[in-house]
Every structure is written in C-alpha cells, then in structure tokens.
Backbone bond lengths (Angstrom), bond angles and torsions (degrees), N, CA, C in turn:
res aa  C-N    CA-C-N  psi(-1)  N-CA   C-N-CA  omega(-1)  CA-C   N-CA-C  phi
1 X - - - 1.456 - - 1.524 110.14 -
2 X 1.248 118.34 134.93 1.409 133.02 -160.45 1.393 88.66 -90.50
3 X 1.843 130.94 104.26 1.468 91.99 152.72 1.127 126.00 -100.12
4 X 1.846 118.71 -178.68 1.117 127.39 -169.68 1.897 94.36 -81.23
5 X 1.638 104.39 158.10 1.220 106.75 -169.71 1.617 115.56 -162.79
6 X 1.078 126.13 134.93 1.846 130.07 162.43 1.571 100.94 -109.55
7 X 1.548 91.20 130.03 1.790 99.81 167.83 1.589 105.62 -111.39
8 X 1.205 117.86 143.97 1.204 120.81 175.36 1.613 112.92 -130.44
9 X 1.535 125.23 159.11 1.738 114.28 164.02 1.670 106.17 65.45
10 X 1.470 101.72 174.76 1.240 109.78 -168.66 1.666 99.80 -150.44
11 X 1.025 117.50 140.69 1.752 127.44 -176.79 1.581 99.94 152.99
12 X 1.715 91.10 -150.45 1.740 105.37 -179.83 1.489 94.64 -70.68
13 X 1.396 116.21 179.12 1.297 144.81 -176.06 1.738 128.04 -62.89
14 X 0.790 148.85 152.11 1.470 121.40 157.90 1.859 89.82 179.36
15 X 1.406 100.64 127.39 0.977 104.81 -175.18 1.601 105.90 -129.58
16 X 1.531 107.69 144.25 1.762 120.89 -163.72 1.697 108.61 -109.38
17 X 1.652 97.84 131.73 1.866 78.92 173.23 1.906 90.17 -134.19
18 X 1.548 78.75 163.22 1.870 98.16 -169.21 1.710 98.22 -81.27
19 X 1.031 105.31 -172.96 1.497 136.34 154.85 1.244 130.93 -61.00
20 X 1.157 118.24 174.26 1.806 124.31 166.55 1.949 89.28 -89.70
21 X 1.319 85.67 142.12 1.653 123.95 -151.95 1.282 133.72 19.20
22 X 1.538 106.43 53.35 1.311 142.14 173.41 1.242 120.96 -91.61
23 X 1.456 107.43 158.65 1.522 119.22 -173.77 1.758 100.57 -106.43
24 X 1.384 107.96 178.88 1.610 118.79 147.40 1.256 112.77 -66.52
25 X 1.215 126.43 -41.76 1.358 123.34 -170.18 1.263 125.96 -103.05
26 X 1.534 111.47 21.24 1.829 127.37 132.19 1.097 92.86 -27.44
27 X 1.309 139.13 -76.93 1.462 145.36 -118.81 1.588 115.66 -125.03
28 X 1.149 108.75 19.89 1.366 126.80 -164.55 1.778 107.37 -73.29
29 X 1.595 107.72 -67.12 1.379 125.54 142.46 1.836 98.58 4.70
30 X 1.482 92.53 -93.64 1.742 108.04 -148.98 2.017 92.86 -61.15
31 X 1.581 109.97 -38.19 1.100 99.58 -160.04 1.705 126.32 -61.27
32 X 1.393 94.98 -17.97 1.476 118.56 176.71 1.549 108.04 -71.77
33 X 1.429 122.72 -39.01 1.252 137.46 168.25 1.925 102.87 -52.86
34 X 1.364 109.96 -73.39 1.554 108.16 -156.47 1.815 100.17 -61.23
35 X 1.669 112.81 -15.88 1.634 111.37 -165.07 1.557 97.69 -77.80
36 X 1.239 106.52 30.71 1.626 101.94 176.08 1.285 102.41 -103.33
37 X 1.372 129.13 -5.79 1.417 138.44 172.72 1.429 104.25 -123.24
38 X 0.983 141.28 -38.00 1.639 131.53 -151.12 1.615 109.82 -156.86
39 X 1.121 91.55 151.45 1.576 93.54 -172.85 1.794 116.43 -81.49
40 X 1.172 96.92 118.39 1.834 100.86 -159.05 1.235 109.84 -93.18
41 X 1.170 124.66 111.63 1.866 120.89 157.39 1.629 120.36 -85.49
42 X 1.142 134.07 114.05 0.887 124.88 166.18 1.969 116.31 -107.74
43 X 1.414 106.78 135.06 1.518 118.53 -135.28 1.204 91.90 -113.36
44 X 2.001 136.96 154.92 1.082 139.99 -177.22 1.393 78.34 -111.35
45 X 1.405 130.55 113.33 1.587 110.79 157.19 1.243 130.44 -72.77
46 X 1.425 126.86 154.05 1.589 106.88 177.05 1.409 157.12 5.03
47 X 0.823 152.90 43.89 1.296 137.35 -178.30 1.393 101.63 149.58
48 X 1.468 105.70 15.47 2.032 116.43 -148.76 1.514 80.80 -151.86
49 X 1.969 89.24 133.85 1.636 112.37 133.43 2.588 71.97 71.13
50 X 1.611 94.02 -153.19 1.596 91.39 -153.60 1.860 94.34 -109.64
51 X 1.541 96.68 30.28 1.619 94.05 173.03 1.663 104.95 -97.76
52 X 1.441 105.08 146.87 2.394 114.10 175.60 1.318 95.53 -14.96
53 X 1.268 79.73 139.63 1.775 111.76 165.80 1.416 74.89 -93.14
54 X 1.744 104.64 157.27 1.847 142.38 -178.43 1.333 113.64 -164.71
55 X 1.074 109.49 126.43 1.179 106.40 160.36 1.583 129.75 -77.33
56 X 1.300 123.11 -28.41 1.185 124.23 148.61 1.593 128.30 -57.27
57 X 1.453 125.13 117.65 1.359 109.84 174.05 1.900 99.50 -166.04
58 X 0.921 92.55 128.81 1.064 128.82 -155.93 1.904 118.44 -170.46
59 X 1.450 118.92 157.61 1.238 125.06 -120.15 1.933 83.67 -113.69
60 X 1.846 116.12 7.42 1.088 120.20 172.63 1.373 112.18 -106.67
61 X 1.501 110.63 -26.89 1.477 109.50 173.88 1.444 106.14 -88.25
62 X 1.153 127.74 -43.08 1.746 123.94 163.57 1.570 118.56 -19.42
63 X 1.547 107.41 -49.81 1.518 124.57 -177.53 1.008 84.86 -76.03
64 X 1.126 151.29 -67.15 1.760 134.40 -154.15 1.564 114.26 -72.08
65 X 1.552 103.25 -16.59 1.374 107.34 177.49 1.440 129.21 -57.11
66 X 2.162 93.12 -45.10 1.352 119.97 157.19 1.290 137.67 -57.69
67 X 1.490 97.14 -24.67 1.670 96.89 171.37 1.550 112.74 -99.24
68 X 0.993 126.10 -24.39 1.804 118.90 152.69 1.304 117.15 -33.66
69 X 1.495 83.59 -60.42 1.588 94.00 -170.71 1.831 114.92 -54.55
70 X 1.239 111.05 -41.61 1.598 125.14 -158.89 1.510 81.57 -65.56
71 X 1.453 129.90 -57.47 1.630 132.13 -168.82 1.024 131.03 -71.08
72 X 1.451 118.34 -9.85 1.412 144.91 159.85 1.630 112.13 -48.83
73 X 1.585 89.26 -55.49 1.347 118.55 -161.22 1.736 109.12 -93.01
74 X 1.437 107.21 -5.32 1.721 110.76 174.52 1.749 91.47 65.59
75 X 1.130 122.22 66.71 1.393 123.99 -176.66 1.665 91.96 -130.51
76 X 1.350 122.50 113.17 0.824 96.99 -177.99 2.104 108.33 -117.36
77 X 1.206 111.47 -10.39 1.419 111.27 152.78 1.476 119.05 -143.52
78 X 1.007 137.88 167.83 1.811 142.98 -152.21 1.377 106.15 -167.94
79 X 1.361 85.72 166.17 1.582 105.32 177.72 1.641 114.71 -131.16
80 X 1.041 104.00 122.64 1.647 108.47 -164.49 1.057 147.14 -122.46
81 X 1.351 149.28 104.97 1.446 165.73 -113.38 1.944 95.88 -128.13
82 X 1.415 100.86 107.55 1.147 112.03 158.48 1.912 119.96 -120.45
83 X 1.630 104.62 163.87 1.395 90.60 -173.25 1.591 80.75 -149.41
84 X 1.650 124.89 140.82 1.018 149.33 153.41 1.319 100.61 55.17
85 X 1.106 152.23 -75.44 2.296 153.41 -153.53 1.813 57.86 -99.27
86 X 1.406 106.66 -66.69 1.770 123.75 -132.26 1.662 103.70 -47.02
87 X 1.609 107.73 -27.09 1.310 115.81 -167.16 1.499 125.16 -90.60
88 X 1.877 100.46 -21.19 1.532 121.48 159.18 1.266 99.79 -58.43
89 X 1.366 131.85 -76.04 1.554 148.57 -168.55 1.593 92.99 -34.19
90 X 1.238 122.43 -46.60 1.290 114.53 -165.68 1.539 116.97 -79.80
91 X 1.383 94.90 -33.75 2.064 102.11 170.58 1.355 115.77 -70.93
92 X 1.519 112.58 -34.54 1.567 109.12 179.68 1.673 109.68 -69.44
93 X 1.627 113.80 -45.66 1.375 114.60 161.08 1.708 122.17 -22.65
94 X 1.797 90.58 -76.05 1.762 112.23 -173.21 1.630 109.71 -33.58
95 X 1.827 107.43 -34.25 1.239 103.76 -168.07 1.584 131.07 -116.28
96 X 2.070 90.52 7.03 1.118 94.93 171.90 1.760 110.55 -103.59
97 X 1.237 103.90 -1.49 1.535 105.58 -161.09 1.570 96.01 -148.86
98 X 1.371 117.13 29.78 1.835 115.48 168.96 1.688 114.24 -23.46
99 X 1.019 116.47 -56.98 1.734 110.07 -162.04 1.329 102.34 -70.98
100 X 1.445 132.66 -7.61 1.341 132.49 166.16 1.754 127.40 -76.18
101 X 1.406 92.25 -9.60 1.708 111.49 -175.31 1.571 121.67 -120.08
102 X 1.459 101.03 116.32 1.518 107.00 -167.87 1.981 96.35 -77.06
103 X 1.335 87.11 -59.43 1.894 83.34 -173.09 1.632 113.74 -133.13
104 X 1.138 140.28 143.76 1.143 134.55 -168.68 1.584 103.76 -115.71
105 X 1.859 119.01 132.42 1.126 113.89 156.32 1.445 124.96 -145.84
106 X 1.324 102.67 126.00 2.022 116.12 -153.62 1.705 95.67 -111.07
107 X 1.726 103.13 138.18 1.010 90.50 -156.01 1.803 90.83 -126.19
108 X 1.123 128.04 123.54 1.304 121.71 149.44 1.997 100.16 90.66
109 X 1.812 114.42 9.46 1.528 107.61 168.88 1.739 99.93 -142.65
110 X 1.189 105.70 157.85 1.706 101.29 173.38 1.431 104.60 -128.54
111 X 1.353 137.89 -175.71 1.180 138.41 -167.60 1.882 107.95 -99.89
112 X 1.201 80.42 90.65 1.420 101.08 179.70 1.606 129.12 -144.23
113 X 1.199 123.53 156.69 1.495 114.95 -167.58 1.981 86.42 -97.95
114 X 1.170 118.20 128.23 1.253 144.51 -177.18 1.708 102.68 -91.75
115 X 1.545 99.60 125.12 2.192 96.04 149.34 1.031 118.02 -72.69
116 X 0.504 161.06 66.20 1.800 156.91 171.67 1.612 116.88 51.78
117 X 1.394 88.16 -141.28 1.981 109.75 176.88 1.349 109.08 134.64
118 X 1.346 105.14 -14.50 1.466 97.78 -174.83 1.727 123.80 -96.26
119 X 1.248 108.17 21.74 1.460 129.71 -165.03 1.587 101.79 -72.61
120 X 1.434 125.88 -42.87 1.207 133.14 -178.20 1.826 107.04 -84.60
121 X 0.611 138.09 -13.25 1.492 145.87 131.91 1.459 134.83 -45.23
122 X 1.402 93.12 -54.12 1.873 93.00 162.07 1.386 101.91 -89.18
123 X 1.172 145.09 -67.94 1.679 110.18 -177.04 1.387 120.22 -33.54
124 X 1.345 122.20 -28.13 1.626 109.43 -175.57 1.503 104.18 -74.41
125 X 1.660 127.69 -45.33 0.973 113.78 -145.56 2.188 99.65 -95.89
126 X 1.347 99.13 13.41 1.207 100.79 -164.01 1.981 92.69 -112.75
127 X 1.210 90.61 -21.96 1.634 89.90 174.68 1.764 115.89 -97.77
128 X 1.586 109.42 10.31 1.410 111.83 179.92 1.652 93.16 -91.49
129 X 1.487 99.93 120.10 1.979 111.68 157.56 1.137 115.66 -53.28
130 X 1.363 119.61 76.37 1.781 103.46 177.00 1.720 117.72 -59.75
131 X 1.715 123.70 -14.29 1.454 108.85 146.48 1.302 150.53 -63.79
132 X 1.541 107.34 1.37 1.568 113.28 -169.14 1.533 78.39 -130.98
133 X 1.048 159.13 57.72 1.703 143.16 153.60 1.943 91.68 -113.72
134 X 0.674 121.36 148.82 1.665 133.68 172.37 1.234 111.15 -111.25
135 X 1.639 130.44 -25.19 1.390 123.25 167.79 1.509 102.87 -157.22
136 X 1.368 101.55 -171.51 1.921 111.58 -179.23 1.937 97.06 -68.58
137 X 1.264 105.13 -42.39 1.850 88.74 -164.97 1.703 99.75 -67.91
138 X 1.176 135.15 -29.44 1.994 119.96 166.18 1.326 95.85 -83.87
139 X 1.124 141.58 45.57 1.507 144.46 145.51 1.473 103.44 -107.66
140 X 1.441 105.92 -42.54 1.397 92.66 -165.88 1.682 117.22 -97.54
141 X 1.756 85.98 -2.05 1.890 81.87 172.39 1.534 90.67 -115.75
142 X 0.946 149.29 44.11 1.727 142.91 96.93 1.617 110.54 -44.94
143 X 1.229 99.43 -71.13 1.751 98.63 -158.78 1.342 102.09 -59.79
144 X 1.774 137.42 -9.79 1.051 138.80 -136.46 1.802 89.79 -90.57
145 X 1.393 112.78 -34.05 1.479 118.34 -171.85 1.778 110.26 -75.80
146 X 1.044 85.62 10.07 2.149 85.64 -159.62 1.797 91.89 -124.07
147 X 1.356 121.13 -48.29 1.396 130.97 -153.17 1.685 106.89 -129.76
148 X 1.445 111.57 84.20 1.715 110.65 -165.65 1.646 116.79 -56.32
149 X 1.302 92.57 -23.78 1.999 110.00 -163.06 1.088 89.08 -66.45
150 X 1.591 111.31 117.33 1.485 115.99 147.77 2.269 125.39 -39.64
151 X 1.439 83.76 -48.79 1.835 87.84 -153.07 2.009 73.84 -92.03
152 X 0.987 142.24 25.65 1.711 131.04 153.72 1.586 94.42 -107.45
153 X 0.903 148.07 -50.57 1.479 128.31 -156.42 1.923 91.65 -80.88
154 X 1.376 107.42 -29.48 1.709 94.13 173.43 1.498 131.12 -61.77
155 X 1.224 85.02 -31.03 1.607 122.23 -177.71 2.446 90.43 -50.89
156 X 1.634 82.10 -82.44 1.416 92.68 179.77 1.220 125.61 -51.27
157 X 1.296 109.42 -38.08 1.657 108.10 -175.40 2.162 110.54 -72.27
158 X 1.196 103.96 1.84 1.806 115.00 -175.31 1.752 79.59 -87.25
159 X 1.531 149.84 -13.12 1.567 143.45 146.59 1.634 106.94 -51.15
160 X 1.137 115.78 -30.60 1.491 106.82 -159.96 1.550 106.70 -80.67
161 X 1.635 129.20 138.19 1.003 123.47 -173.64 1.749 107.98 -155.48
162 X 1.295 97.49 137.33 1.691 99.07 178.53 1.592 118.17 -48.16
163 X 1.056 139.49 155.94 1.589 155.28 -172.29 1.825 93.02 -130.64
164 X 1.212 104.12 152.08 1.664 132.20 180.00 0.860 81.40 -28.96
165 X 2.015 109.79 -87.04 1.240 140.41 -152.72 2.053 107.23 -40.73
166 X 1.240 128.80 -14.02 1.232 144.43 165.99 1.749 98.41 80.96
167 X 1.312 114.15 41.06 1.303 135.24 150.68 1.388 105.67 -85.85
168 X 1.657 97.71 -175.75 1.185 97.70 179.24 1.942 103.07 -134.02
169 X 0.895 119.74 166.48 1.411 138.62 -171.80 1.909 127.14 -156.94
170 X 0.920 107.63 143.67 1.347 122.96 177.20 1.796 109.69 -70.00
171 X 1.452 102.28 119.74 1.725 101.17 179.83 1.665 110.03 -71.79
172 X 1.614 113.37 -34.66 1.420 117.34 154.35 1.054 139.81 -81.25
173 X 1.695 104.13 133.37 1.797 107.74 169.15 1.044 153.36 -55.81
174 X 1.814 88.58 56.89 1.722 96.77 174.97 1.403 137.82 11.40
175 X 1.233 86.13 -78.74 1.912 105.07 -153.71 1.496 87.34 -72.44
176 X 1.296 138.08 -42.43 1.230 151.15 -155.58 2.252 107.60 -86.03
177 X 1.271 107.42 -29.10 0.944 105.22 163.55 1.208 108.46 -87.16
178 X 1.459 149.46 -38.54 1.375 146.99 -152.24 1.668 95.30 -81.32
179 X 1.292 112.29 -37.35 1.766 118.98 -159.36 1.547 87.57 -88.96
180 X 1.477 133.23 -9.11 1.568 116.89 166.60 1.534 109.67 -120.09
181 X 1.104 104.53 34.46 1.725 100.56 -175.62 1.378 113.49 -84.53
182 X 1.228 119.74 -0.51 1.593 116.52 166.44 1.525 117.36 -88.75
183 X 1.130 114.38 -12.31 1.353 131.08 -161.53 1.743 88.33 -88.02
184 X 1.426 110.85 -58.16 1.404 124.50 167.57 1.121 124.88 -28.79
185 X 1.470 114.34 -46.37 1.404 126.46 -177.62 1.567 116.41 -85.22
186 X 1.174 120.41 -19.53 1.186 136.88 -165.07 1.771 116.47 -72.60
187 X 0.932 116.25 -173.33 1.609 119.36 -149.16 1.627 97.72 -110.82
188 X 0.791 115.19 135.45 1.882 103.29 169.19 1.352 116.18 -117.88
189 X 1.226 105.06 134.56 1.530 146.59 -157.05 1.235 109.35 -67.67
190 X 1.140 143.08 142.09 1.615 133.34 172.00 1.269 128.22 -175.56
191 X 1.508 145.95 110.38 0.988 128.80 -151.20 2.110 106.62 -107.22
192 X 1.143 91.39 -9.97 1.658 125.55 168.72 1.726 99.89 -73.84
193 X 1.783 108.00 146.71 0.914 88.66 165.63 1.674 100.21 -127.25
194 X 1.299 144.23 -161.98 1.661 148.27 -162.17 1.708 84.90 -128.82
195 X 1.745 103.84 115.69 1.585 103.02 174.03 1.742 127.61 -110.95
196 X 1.743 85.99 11.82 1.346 98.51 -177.14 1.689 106.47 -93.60
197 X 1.383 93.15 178.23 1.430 108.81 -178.27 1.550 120.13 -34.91
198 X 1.112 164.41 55.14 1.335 144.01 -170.29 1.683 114.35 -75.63
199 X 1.780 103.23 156.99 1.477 109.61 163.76 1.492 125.35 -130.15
200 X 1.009 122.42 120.18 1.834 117.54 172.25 1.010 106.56 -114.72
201 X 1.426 101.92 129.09 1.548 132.03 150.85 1.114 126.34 -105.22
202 X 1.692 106.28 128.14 1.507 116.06 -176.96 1.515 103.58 -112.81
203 X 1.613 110.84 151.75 1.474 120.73 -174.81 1.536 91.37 -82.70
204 X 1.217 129.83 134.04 1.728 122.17 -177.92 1.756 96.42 -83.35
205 X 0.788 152.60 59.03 1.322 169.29 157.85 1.347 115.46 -134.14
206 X 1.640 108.24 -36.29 1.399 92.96 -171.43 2.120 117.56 -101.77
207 X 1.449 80.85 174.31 2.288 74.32 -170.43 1.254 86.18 -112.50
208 X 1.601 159.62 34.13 1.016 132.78 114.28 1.688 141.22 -15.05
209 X 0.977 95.58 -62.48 1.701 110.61 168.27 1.576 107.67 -105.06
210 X 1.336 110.01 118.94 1.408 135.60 169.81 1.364 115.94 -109.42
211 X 1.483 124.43 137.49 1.706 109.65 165.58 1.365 112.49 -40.11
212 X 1.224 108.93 -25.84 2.341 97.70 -151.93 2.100 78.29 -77.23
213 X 1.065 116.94 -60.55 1.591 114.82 -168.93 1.228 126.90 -69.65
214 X 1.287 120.87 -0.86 1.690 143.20 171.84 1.717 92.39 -73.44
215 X 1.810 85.32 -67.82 1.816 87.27 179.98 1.539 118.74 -34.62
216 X 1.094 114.38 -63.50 1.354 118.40 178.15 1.436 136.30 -52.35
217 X 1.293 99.50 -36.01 1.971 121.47 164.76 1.776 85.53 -62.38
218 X 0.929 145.71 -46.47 1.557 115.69 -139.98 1.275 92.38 -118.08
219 X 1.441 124.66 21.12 1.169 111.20 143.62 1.861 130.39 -83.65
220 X 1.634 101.97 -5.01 1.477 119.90 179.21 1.720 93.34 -105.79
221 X 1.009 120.41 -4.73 1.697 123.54 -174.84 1.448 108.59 -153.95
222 X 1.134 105.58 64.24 1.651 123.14 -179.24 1.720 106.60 -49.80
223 X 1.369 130.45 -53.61 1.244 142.53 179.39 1.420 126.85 -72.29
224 X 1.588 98.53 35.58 1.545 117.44 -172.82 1.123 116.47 -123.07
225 X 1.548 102.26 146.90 1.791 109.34 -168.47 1.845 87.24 -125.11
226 X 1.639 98.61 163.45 1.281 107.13 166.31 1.229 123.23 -121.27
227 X 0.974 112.52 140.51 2.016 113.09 -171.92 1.731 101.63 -121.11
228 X 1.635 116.90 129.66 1.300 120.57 163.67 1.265 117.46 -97.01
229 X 1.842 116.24 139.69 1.390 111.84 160.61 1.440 128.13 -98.46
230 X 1.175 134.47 88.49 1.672 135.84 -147.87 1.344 102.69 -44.36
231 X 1.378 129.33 161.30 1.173 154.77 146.18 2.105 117.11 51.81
232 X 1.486 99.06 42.18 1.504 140.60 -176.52 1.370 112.68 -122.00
233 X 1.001 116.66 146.70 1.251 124.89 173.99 1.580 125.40 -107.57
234 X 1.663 116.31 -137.35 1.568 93.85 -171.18 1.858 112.45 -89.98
235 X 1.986 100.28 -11.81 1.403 90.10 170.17 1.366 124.05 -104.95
236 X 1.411 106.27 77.63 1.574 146.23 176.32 1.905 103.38 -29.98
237 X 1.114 128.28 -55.27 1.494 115.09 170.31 1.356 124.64 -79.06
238 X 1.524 109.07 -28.56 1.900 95.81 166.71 1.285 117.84 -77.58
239 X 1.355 122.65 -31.54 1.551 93.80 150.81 1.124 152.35 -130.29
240 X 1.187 134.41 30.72 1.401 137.52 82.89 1.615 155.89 -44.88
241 X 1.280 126.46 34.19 1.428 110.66 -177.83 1.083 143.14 -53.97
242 X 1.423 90.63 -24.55 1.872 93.54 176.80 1.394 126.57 -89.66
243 X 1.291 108.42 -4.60 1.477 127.66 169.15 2.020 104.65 -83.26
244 X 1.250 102.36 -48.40 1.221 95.00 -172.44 1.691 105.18 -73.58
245 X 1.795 116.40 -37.45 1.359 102.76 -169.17 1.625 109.10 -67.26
246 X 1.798 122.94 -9.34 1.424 114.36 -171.27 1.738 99.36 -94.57
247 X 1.399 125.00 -17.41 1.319 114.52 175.48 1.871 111.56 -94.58
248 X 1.468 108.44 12.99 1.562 90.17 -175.53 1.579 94.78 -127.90
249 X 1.344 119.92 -8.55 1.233 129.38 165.66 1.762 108.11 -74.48
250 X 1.397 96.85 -54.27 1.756 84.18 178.94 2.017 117.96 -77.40
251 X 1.206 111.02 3.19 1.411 118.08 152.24 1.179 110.78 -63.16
252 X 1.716 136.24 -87.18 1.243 144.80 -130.21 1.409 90.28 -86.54
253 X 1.649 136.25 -19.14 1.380 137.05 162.75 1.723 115.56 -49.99
C-alpha cells in the first residue's frame, strides 16, 4: 500500500501519524517545526487523509503499512510520533518491528481497550447527503444539529473533498472505518515487549491516560516515562505546541 505522505527537513528519520479521522496535515504546523533537526514524514494512514481505501484495517496491518513504507523509503530505523489511532499504530509497530525504532513517542492514548464516544459522530457524518450539500457551509450547518463543537465539525469537515463530477465526497473510508471501529478501540496484544526509550504524553484534561492504564502500557514498554501537559485536553498539539514541541524535542535529543 502506497501511502500518502509530506516530507519535510533533512537529518535522521522521524516519522508522525494522526488520529482517527485525521489527516497528515494535523501535524503539518509542528512538522515544519521538528524538520529543523530531522527529516519529518508525516503519513495519511489507511483509510485516512488521500492514502488506499482497504477494507482491512486494523492496528496489524497499520504496522505493516509503516514498515513498507520505511523500505520503500530505504529507512532503515526512525523515531516516531504517534497520537490517539496514530499512537496505537505506533505501539503495535514498536512491538512488532523493534529493531526498526530508534525512540517512541505516544501522545494522549495508552494500551487499552476503550468505550467509545465516537458513535454520535458517525451517525452525523454518515447521515450527511453528500449529493444535496452545494458547499462546506450546508455541510457544516447539517453536522451543526448533531455535533455542537465548532473546532470538531472543522476538524471533520478538512475529510470533505471535491469529486470530478464537482460533488463532493469524503477522502476517508467511512463505511470502512465505522464497520472497524471496535477493532480501533481495542487493546493490542503482545507477547514481545518495546525496550527502547519510550514517551507519553497526556493532555491534563484528558482521561485517556489514567495511572491504572499507564501501569499496564509499561508493562509492554517497560522504558517509559510519562509527561503531563496541564489544562489541555486530548488534542495535545493544537493546543499546546510549544509545550509539546519543547518536551518531545528534548526526548528524541
């Protein structure tokens, strides 16, 4: 699978992955920041942003996605920035393919099987007619009755993208993320453990990361510390970046 990709900077390696219904260019911002040291990829994973639609997806082919990709690219070890899906993808990686990973840093999820939340999100975006909308503003006052958050329906609507036909369409695989979203949420398995450096960051607002489930992540990532960003929530680089780019820069240093 070809993914979609921006390279930025020049140095060692370090490659960035988004969220569940995220782009590459979540991270575009910071990535321009870290390419002042290292050469940055930031990656649309599967089913996301303008990389293959699959019907398989899941948090074992994700890792294999990354290692195509790394060999594609004559990459032969990295340092890697995951965030929320992006940060699973990166633990299942760390532990399926260790000698490929210089340093690991997960930002804002721990290895845990999750309830959801995102259920009222996919009904909205699965009950929007993308044949009857004429532009993004009746996109966004559809979703406006389902999804109150201004900066989340903006968030989602950066999926929406013109078609030939001068319709409009979703760059992500909907139906294909919604029909694996438990899989998403789910815990990853491992009988290996990751003995390199790791970093977590939690948004101090957000309950993603708890002591009781930290504990448990670092028993698959023993060589892990945790870092808080006060009064942030779970999307830890939009608002904070400069907190996060001075604590994940003086990590991978």
């Amino acid at each position: 699978m070809k993914l979609n990709y921006k390279e930025f900077g020049q140095g060692d390696p370090l490659i960035i992955l988004h969220g569940l219904f995220g782009t590459s260019d979540n991270w575009q911002t910071l990535a321009k920041q870290f390419a002042k040291n290292y050469t940055v990829f930031i990656i649309d994973q599967r089913n996301h942003g303008r990389s293959p639609h699959d019907d398989e997806f899941n948090y074992q082919v994700m890792a294999e996605d990354l290692k195509d990709f790394m060999e594609e690219h004559w990459i032969y070890e990295t340092k890697m920035i995951g965030h929320s899906m992006g940060g699973k993808t990166a633990m299942q990686f760390a532990l399926d393919y260790p000698d490929m990973l210089e340093k690991l840093v997960v930002v804002d999820i721990a290895n845990q099987q999750y309830e959801g939340g995102h259920e009222s999100i996919f009904k909205a975006l699965l009950s929007l007619d993308l044949d009857k909308i004429k532009n993004r503003k009746e996109a966004d006052e559809f979703l406006k009755g389902q999804i109150e958050d201004f900066g989340v329906r903006q968030f989602l609507l950066k999926n929406l993208t013109r078609n030939k036909e001068g319709g409009y369409e979703w760059k992500m695989n909907l139906p294909i993320i919604h029909k694996n979203y438990q899989s998403i949420l789910g815990k990853i398995e491992s009988e290996e453990t990751f003995e390199n450096a790791t970093l977590f960051i939690k948004g101090g607002l957000s309950k993603y990361i708890t002591d009781e489930n930290f504990a448990t992540t670092q028993q698959l990532f023993p060589n892990s510390e945790l870092k808080t960003i006060e009064n942030v929530g779970h999307w830890v680089h939009a608002a904070a970046p400069k907190e996060l780019l001075q604590i994940v820069e003086s990590f991978l240093e």
